[in-house]
N, C-alpha and C positions, 0 to 999 in steps of 0.2 A: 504494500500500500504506500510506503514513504518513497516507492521507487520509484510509482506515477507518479505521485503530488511534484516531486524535484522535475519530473519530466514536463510535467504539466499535459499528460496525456490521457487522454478520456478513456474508456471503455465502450460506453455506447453514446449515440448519437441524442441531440436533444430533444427529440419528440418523442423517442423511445424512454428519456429517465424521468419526461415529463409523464408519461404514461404510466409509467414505474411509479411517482408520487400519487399519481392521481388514487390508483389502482389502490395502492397500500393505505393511504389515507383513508379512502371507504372500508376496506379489511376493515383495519382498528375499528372504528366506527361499528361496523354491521356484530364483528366479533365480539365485540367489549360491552356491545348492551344485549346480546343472545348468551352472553355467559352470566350476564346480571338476571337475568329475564332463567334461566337455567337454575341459577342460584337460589331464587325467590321461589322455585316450583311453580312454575308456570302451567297452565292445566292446556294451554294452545300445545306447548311443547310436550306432550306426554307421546303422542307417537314416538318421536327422537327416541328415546330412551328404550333400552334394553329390557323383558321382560318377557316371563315364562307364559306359557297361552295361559295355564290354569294357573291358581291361587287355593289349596283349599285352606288358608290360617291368612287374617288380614292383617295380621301382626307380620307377617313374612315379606306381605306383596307390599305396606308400608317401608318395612326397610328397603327392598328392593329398590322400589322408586325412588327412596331418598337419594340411596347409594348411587344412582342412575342418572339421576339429577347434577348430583355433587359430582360427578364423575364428567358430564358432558360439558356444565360449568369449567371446569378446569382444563379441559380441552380446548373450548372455546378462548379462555385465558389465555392459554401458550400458543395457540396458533394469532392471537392479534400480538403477542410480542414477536411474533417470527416474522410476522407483515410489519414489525415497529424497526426490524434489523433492515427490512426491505426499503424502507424507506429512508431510514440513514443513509444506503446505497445508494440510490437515485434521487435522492437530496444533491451526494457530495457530488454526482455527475453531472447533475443538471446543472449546480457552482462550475465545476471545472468546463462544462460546454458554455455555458455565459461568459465565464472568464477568458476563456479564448479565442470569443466571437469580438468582444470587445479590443485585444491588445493587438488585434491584426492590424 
């Protein structure tokens, strides 16, 4: 990474890391309130979630859900920080394509 920055050499082009923020920026967004919405037990989000056909103890199929729940939540967590890496990425590309369109 300090090899480019000294080079001042992009990686990809600027519509492509503008694409790249855009993209990532909605992630976050869509991820981070479907893992809220996950969290709180949300009854839309109950298909999502993993679950046996039958139940016959409702003490069972309650944990289940929770577990299911809290499970999908945190899923949904680490995939919007993985779109949070993504967009540092195509942040510092779309700076290094700005900055080179200008010093021409």
């Amino acid at each position: 990474l300090i090899l480019f920055y000294k080079r001042k050499m992009a990686l990809c082009g600027p519509k492509l890391s503008l694409c790249g923020v855009i993209i990532s920026a909605w992630g976050i967004i869509q991820l981070s309130m479907m893992g809220i919405f996950f969290y709180i037990n949300s009854v839309a989000l109950i298909e999502d979630i993993k679950l046996a056909e039958e139940y016959e103890d409702l003490r069972k199929l309650k944990t289940d859900m929770d577990a299911g729940y809290q499970q999908n939540a945190y899923n949904c967590w680490i995939a919007a920080l993985m779109y949070l890496v993504t967009l540092c990425v195509s942040a510092q590309q779309f700076w290094m394509n700005s900055r080179t369109s200008y010093s021409v």
